[in-house]
N, CA, C and O of each residue as an XYZ file, in Angstrom:
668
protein
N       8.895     -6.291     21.990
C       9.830     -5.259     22.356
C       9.115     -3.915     22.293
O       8.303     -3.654     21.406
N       9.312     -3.419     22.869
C       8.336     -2.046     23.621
C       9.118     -0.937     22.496
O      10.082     -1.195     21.774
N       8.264      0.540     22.627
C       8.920      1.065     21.590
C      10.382      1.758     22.364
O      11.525      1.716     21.909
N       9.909      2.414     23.712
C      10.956      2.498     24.442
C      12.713      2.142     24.096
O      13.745      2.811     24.050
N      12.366      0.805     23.912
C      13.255     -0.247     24.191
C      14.127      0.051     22.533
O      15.351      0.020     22.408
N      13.337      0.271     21.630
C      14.405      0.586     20.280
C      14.565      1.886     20.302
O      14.827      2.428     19.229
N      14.477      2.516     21.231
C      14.948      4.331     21.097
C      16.126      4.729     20.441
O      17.134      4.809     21.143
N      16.202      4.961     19.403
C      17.833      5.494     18.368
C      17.941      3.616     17.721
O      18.996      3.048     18.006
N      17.356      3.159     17.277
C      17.643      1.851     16.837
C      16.358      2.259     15.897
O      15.492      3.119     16.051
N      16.612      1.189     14.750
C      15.492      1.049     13.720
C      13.841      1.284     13.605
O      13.123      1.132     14.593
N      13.480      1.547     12.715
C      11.703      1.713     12.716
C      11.332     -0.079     12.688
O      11.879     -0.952     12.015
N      10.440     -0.173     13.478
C       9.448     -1.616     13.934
C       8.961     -1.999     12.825
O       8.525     -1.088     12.121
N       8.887     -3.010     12.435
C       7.979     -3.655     11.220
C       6.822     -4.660     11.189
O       6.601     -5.289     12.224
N       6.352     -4.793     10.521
C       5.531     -5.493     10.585
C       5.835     -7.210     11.598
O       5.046     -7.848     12.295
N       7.267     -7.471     11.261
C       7.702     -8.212     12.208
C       7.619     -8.188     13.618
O       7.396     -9.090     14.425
N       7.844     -6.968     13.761
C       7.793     -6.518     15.494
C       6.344     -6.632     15.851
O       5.952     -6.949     16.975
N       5.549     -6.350     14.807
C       4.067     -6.173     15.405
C       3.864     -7.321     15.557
O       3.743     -7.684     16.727
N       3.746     -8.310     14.527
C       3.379     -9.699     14.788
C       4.076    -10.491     15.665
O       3.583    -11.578     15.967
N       4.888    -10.232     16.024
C       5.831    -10.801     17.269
C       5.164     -9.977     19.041
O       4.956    -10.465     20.152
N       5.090     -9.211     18.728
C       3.955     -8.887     19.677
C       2.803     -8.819     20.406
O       2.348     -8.477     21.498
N       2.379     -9.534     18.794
C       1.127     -9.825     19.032
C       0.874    -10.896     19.114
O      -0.305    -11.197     19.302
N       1.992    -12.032     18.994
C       1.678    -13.168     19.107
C       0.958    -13.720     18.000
O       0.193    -14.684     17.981
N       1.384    -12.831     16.932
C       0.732    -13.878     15.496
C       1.420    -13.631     14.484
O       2.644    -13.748     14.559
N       0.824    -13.245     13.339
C       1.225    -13.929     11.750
C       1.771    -12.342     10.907
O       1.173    -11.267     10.945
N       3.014    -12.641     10.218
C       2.869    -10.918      9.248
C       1.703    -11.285      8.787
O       0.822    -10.543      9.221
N       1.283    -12.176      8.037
C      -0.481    -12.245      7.574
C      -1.167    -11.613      8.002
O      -1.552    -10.735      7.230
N      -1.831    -11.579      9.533
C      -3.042    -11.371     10.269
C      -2.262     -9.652     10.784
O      -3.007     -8.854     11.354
N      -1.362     -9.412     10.620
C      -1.105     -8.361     10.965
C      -1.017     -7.200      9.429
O      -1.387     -6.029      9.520
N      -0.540     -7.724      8.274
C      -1.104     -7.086      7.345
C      -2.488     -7.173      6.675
O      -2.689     -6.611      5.598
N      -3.379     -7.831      7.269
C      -4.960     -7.776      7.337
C      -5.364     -6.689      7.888
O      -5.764     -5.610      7.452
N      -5.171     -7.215      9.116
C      -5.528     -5.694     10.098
C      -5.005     -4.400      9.466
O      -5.847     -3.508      9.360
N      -3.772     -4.136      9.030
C      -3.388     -3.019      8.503
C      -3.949     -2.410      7.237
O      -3.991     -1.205      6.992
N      -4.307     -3.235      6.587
C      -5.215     -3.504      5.100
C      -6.586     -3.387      4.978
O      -7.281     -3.050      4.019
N      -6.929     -3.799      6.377
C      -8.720     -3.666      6.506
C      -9.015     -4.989      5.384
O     -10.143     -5.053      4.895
N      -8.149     -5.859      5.062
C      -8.798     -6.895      3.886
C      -8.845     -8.165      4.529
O      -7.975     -8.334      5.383
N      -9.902     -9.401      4.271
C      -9.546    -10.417      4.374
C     -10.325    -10.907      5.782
O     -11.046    -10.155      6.438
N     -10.148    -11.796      5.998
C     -11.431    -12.158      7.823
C      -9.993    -11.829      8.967
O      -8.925    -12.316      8.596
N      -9.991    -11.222      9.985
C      -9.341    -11.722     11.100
C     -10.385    -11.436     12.449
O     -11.059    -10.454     12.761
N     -10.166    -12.857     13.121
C     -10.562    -12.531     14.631
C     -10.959    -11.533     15.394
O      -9.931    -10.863     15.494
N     -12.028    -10.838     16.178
C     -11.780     -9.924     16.917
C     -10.625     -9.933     18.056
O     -10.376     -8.868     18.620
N      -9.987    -10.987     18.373
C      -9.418    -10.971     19.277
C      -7.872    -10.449     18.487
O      -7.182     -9.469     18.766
N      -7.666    -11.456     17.471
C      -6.309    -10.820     16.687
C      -6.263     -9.310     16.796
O      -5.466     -8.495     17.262
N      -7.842     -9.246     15.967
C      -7.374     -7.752     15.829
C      -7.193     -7.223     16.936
O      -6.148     -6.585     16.813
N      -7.633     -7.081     18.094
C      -7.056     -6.897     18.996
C      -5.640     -6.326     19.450
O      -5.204     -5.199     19.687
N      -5.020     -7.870     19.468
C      -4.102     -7.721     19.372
C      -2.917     -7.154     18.855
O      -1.889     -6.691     19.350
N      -3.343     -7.319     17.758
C      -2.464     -6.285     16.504
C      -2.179     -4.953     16.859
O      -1.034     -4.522     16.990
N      -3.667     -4.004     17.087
C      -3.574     -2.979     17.249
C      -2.892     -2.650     18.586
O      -2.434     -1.513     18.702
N      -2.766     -3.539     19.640
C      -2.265     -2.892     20.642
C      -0.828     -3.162     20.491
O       0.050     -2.450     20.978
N      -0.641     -4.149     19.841
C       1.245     -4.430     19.629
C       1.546     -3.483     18.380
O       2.726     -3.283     18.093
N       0.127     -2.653     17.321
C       0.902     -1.290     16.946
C       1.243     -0.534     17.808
O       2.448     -0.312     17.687
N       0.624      0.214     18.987
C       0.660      1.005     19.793
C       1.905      0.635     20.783
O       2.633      1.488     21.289
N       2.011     -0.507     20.941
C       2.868     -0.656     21.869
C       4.432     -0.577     21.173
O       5.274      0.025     21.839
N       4.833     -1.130     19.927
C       5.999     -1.264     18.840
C       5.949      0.701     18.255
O       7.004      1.057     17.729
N       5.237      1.407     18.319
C       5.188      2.306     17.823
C       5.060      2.189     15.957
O       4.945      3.091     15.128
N       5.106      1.305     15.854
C       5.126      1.195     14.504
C       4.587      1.880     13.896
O       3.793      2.464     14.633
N       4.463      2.381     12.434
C       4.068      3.396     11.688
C       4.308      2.576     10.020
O       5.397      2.234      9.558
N       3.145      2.436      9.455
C       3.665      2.417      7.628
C       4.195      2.872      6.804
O       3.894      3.982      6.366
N       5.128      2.164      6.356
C       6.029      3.218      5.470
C       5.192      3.290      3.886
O       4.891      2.438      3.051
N       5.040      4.561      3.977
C       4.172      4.733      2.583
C       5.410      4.372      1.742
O       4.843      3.496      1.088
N       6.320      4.373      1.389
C       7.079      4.036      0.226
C       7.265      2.508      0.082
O       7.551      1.944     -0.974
N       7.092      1.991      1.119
C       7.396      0.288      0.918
C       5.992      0.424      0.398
O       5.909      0.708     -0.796
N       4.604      0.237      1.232
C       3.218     -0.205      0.741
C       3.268      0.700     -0.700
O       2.618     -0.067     -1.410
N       3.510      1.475     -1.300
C       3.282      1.858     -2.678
C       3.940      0.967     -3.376
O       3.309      0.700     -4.399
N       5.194      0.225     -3.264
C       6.413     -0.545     -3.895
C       5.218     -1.550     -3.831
O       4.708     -1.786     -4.926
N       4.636     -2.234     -2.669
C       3.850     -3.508     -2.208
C       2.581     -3.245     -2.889
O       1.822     -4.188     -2.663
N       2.094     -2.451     -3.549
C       0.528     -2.071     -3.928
C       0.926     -1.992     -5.253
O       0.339     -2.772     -6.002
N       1.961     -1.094     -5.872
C       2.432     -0.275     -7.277
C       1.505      0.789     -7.147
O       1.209      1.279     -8.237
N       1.031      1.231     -6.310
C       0.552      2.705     -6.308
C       1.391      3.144     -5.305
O       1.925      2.620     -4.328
N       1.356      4.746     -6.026
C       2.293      5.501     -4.817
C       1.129      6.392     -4.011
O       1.567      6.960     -3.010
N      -0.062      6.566     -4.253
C      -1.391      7.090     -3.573
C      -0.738      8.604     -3.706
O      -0.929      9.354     -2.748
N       0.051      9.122     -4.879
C       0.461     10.919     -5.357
C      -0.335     11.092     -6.632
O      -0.607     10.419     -7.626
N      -0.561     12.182     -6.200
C      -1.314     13.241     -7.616
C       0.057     14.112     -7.879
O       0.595     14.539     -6.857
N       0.451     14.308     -8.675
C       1.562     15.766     -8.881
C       0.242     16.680     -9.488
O      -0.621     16.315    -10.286
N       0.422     18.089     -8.767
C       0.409     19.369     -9.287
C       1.545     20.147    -10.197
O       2.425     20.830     -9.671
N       1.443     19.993    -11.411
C       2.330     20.564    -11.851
C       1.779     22.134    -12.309
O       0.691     22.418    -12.809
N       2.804     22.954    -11.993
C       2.306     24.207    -12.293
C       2.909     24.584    -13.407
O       3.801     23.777    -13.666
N       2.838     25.454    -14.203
C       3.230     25.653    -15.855
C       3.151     26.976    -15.694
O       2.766     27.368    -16.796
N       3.268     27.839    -15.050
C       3.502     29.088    -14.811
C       4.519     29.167    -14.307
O       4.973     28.341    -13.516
N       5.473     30.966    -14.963
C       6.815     30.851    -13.862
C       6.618     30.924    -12.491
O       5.493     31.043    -12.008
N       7.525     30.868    -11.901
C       7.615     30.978     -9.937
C       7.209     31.910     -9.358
O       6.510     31.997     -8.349
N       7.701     32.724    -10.077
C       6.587     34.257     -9.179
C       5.350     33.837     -9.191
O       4.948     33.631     -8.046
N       4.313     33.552    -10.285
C       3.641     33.812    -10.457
C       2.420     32.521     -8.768
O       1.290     32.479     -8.282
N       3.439     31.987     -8.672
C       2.999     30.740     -7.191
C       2.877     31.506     -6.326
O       1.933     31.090     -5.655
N       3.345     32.618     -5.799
C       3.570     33.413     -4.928
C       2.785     34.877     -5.159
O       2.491     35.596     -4.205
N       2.484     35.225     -6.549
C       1.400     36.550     -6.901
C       0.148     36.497     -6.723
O      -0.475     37.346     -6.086
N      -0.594     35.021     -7.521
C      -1.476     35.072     -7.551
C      -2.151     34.260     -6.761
O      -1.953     33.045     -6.748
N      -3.246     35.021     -5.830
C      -4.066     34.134     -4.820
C      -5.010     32.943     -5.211
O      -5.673     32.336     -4.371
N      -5.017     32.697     -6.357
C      -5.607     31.408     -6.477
C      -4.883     30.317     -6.618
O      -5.110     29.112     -6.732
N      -3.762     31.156     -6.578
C      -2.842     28.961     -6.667
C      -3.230     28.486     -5.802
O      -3.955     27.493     -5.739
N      -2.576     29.468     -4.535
C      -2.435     29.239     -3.086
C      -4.088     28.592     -2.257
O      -4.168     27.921     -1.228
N      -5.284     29.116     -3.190
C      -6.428     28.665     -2.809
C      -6.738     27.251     -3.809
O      -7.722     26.545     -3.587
N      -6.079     27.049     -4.561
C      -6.834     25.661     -5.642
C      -5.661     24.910     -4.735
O      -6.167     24.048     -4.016
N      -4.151     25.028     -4.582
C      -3.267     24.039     -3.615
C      -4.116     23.530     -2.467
O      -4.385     22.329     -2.425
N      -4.688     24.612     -1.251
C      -4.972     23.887     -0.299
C      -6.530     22.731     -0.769
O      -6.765     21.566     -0.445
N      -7.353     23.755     -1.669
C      -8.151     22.809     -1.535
C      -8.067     21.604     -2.565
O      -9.009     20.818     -2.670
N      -7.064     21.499     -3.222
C      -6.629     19.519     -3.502
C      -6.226     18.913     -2.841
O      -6.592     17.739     -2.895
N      -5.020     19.385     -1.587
C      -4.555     18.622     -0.245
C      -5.789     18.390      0.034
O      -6.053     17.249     -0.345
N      -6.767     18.941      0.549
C      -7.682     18.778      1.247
C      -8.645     17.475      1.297
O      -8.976     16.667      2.165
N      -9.001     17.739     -0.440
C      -9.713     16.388     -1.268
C      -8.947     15.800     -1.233
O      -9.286     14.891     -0.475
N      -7.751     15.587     -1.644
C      -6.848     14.171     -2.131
C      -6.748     13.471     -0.158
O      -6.807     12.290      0.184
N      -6.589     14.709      0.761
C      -6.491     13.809      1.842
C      -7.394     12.415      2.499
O      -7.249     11.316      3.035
N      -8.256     13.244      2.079
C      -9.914     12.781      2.350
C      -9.328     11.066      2.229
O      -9.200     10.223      3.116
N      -9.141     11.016      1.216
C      -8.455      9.786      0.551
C      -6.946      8.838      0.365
O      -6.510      7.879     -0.273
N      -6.498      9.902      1.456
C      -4.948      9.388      2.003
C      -3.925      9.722      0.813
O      -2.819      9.187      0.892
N      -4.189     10.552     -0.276
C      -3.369     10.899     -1.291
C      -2.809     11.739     -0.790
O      -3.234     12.504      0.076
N      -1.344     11.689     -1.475
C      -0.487     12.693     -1.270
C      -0.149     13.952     -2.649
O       0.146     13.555     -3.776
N      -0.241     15.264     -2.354
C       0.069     16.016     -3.229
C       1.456     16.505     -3.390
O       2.101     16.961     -2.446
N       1.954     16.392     -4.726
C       3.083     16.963     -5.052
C       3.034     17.869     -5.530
O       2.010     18.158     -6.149
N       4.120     18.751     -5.469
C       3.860     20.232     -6.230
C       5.313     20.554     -7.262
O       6.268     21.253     -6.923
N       5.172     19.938     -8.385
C       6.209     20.840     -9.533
C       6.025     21.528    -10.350
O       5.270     21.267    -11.287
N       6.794     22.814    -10.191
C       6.817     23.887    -10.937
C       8.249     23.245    -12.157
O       9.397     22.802    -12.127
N       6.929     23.679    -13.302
C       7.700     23.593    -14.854
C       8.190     24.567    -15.112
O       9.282     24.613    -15.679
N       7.471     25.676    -14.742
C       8.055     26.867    -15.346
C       7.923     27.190    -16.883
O       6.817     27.245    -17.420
N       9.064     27.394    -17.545
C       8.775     27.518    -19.172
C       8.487     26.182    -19.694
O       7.782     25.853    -20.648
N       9.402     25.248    -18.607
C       9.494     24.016    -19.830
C       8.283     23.747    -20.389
O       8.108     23.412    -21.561
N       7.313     23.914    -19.423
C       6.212     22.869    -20.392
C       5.459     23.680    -21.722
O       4.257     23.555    -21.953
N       6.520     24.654    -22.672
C       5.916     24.654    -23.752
C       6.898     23.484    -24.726
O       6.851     23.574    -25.953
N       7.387     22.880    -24.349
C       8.153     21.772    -25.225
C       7.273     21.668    -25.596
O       6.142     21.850    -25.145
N       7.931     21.112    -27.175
C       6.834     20.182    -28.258
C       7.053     18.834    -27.867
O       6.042     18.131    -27.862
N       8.045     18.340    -27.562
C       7.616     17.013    -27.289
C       7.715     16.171    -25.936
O       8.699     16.199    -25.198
N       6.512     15.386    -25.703
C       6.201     15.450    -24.428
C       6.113     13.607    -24.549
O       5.561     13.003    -25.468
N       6.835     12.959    -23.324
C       7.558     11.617    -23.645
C       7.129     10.929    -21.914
O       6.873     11.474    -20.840
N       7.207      9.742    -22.289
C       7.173      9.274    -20.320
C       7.625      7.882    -20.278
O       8.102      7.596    -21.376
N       7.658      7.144    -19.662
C       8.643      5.947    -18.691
C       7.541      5.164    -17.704
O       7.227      5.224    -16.515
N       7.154      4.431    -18.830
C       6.440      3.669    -18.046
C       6.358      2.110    -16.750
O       7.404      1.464    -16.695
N       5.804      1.879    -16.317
C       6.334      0.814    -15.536
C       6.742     -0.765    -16.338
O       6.583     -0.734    -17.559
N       7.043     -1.569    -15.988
C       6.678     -2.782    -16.725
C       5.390     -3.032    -17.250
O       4.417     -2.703    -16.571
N       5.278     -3.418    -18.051
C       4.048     -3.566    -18.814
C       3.259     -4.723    -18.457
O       2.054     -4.902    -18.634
N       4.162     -5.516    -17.903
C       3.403     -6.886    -17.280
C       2.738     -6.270    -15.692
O       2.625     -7.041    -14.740
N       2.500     -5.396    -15.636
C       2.160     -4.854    -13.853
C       1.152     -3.376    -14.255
O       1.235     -2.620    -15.223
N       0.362     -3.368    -13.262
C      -0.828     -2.757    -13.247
C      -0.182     -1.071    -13.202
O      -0.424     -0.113    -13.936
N       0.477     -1.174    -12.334
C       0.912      0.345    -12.726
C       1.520      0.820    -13.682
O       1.712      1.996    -13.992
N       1.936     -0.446    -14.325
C       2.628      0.267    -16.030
C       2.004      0.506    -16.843
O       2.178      1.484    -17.570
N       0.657     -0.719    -17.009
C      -0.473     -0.264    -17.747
C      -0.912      0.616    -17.566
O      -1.097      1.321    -18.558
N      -1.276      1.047    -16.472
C      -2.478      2.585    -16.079
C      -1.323      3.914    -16.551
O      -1.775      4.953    -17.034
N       0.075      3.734    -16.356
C       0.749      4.649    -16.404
C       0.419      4.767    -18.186
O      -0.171      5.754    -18.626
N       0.709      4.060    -18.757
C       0.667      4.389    -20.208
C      -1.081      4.711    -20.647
O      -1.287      5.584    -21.492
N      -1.773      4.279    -20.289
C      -2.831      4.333    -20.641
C      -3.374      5.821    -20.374
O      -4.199      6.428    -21.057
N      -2.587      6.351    -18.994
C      -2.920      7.606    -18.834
C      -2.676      8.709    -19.663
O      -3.394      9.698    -19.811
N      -1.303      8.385    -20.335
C      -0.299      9.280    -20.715
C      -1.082      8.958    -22.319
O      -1.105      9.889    -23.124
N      -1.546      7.945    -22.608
C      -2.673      7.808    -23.933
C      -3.870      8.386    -24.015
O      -4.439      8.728    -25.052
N      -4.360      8.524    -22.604
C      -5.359      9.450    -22.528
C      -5.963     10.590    -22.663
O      -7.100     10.964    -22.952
N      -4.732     11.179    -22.328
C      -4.387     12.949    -22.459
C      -3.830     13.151    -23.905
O      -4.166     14.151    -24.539
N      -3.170     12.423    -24.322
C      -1.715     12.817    -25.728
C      -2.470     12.119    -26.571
O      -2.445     12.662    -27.675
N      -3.099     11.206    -26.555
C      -4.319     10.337    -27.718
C      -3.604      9.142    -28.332
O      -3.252      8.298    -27.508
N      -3.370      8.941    -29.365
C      -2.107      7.990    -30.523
C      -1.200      9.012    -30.488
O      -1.316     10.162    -30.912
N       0.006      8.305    -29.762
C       1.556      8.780    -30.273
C       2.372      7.944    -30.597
O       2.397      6.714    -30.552
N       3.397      9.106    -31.105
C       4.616      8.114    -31.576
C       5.223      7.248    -30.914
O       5.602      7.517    -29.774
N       5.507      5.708    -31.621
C       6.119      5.065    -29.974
C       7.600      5.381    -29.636
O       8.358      4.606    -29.053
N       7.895      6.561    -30.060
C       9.032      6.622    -29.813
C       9.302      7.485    -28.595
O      10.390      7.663    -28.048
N       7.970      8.054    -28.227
C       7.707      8.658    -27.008
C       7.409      8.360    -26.278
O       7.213      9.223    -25.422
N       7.039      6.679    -25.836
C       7.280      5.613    -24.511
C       8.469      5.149    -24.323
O       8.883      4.699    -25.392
N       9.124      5.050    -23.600
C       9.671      4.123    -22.872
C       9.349      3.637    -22.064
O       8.552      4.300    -21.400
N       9.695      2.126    -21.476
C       9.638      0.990    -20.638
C      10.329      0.975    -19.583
O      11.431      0.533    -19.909
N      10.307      1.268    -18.206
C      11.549      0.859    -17.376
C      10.904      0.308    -16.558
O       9.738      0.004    -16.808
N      11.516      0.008    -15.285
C      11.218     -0.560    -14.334
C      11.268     -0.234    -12.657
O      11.342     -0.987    -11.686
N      11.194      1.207    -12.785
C      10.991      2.034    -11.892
C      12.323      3.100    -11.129
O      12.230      4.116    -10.440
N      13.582      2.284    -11.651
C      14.748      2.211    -11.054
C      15.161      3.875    -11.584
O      14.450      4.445    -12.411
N      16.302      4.488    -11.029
C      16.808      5.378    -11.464
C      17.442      5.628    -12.418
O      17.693      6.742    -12.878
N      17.816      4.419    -12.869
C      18.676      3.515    -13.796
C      18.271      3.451    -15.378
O      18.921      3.652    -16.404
N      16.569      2.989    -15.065
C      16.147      2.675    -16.265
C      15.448      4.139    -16.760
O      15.051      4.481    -17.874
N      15.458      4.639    -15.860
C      14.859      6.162    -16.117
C      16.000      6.682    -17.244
O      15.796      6.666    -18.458
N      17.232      7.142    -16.608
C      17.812      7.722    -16.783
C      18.540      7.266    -18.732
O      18.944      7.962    -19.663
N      18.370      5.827    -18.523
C      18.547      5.114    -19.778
C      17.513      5.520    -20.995
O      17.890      6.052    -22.039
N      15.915      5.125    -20.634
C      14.938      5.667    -21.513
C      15.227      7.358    -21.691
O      14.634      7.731    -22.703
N      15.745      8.168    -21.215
C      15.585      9.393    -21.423
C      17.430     10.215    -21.929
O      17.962     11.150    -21.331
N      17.804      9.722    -22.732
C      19.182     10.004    -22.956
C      19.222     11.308    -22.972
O      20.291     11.891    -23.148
C-alpha cells in the first residue's frame, strides 16, 4: 500500500514495510538495525518499500524495544533568566545537540531553577531484572556514591509506578 493511499489514516509499520517488500518483520528490522546477515536483494527491497510506505521509526517504540531512550537531559540549575542572559548556555546547548547528534541522541533541556539545592536527591529506577534499570541505578551510584536505600525506588517505567515511588 503506497503512502498516498493511507493519507489521514495511520503511520506504516514495520508491517507495511514487510508486506511490501515481500518479506519478514525480521529481515525488515535487520535492515532497519543494520544487525544480523540480510540479502542484497532483501535489502533492497526493504528500503524501497520504506520509501514507498513512507514509513518512519518511531523513536519511542525502538527505545521501549531497546530500553534506551538515546536522551541526555541538560538540566540547568540556574534560574530562567539566567538561560536567556548569559551567552554561554546558548553556546554549550548548541554545541551538545551537535555532539549528541553525531550519534542520533536526543537533547533535553530542564530548567531546575532553585530546586536543585534540595538536600535530598532520590530516583526511580527501571526493573532491576533489565539493563536499563541497572545502568539507571548504577548511574545515579555513580555520581551520589553509597546512599541511603531509601532513596531508590523500583518502578517499572509507568506513570503509575513513578508517581507511587515518589509520594
Amino acid at each position: 500500500m503506497a503512502a498516498d493511499e493511507r493519507a489521514g489514516h495511520r503511520r506504516p509499520t514495520t508491517n507495511d514495510v514487510a508486506s511490501e517488500a515481500w518479506g519478514s518483520r525480521g529481515t525488515v528490522s535487520r535492515v532497519l538495525t543494520g544487525e544480523g546477515y540480510v540479502s542484497k536483494g532483501a535489502w533492497a527491497a526493504v528500503l524501497k518499500a520504506v520509501r514507498q510506505t513512507g514509513y518512519v521509526a518511531n523513536r519511542h517504540a525502538r527505545g521501549l524495544a531497546t530500553q534506551r531512550s538515546k536522551t541526555v537531559a541538560f538540566v540547568l540549575s540556574e534560574p530562567r533568566h539566567r538561560l536567556f542572559e548569559d551567552p554561554n548556555f546558548s553556546i554549550l546547548l548548541r554545541e551538545c545537540t551537535r555532539a549528541l547528534a553525531v550519534h542520533d541522541i536526543m537533547l533535553v533541556l530542564t530548567i531546575a531553577g532553585d530546586q536543585t539545592g534540595r538536600e535530598r536527591v532520590a530516583t526511580i529506577t527501571g526493573p532491576l531484572d533489565t539493563p536499563g534499570g541497572v545502568e539507571r541505578l548504577a548511574g545515579f551510584r555513580n555520581v551520589l556514591g553509597d546512599v541511603d536505600r531509601s532513596r531508590i525506588a523500583t518502578g517499572d517505567y509507568s506513570r503509575e509506578s513513578g508517581s507511587a515511588a515518589m509520594p
